[in-house]
Every structure is written in structure tokens, then in C-alpha cells.
C-alpha positions, 0 to 999 in steps of 0.5 A, spaced: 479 509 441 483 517 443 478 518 448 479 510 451 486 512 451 486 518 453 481 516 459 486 511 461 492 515 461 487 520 465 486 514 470 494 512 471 495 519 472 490 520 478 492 513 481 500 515 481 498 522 484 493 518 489 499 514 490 505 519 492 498 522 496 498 515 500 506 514 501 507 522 503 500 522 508 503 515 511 510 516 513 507 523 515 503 519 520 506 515 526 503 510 531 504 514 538 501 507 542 507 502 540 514 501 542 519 504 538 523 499 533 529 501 533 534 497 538 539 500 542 546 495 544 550 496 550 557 494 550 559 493 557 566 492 560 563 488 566 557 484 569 555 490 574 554 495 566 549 491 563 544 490 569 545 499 570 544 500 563 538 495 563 534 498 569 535 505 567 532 504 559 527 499 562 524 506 568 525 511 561 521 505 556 515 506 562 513 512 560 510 513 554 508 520 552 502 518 547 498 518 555 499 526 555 497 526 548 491 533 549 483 530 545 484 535 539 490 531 537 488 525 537 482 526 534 486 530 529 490 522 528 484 519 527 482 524 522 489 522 518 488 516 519 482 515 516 483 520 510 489 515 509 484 508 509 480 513 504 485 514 500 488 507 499 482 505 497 480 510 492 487 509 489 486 501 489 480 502 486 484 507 481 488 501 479 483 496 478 480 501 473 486 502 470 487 494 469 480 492 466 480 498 462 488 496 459 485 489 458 479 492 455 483 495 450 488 489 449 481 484 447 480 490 441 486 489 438 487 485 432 490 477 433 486 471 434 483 470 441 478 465 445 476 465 451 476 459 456 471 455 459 471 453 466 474 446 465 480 449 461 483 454 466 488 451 471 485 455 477 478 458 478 478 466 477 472 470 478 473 474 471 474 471 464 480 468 461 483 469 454 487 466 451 491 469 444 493 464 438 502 465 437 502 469 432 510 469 428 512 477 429 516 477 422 
């Protein structure tokens, strides 16, 4: 039983670390090819203003600097990005481990359960279903 929750705290351990690996890689990276999210308001004192303003952002937001972007770059973005779907997946599959060894650990534990059949549960999942008997906690 140690060696259950020693593989399990090793396992959270991982998929946190893989987490903060996730989060760090994915903010370091940017997507060069789309527009900038942030909007810009103009407050303008006449009618003439706006359209100055509007003419004068719009030939700037025509340039886009991802088109000067030398091949050894992108490659290495697309490197980045694929080292992230990797590590997404590796701490998906981490936390699903975890999740099948926690519930593991739960249906070794003392207290009445069943499982239940297929006409009982209220929606079809793939894995089995338990139900525990309440028990009075004195």
C-alpha cells in the first residue's frame, strides 16, 4: 500500500511539474500570423479625426512583420509548438493516471460498495460505476 501512494504522489508530482512546463512554454510562445487583440479607442474632437486616425492605423495594421520572419525562426516556433502539444498530452495522460490510480485506491478502502449495471446508471460511461452504501460517521 506505501508503494500505491508513493507511485501516486510521484505521478501528482510530475503532471504538476508538466503543468507549470505547459503554462510557461505557452505563454513564452505567440502566434505571429494574427491580428493583435488588444483594441485601440480614439476619442476624436471632430468628424474629420476619426477617419485620419482610421486611415493611418489601418496602412500600419497592413504590415504584418510575421512575412520578414527568416526560415530558422520558424522553424524553431514550430518546433516550440509541437514540443507543447507533446507536453500537453504527457500531462493529460499524467492526469488521467493519477485519476485511475486515486479511484483505484478509493475501491481499496473499507465501506460497502457495488458496481452498477448498465440499466442503473443515468448516463452511458465507458469506465465502471460505483456506488458506496452511507455510511452514519459517529
Amino acid at each position: 500500500m506505501l508503494m500505491k501512494t508513493q507511485d501516486m504522489g510521484y505521478i501528482l508530482q510530475k503532471s504538476l511539474s508538466e503543468k507549470k512546463k505547459v503554462g510557461r512554454l505557452s505563454s513564452m510562445l505567440h502566434s505571429l500570423g494574427d491580428q493583435p487583440l488588444n483594441r485601440h479607442v480614439y476619442y476624436a474632437g471632430d468628424r474629420e479625426e476619426p477617419k485620419q486616425i482610421q486611415s493611418s492605423s489601418s496602412s500600419l495594421r497592413g504590415k504584418l512583420p510575421s512575412q520578414n520572419i527568416p526560415a530558422c525562426i520558424k522553424r524553431k516556433t514550430e518546433a516550440s509548438y509541437r514540443e507543447l502539444e507533446a507536453r500537453i498530452k504527457r500531462a493529460n495522460d499524467l492526469e488521467k493516471l493519477y485519476m485511475d490510480m486515486a479511484f483505484k485506491k478509493e475501491l481499496q478502502k473499507k465501506g460497502r460498495k457495488r458496481k452498477l449495471r448498465e440499466y442503473e446508471t443515468v448516463s452511458p460511461i465507458t469506465g465502471p460505476v460505483y456506488k458506496w452504501k452511507t455510511d452514519r460517521k459517529r
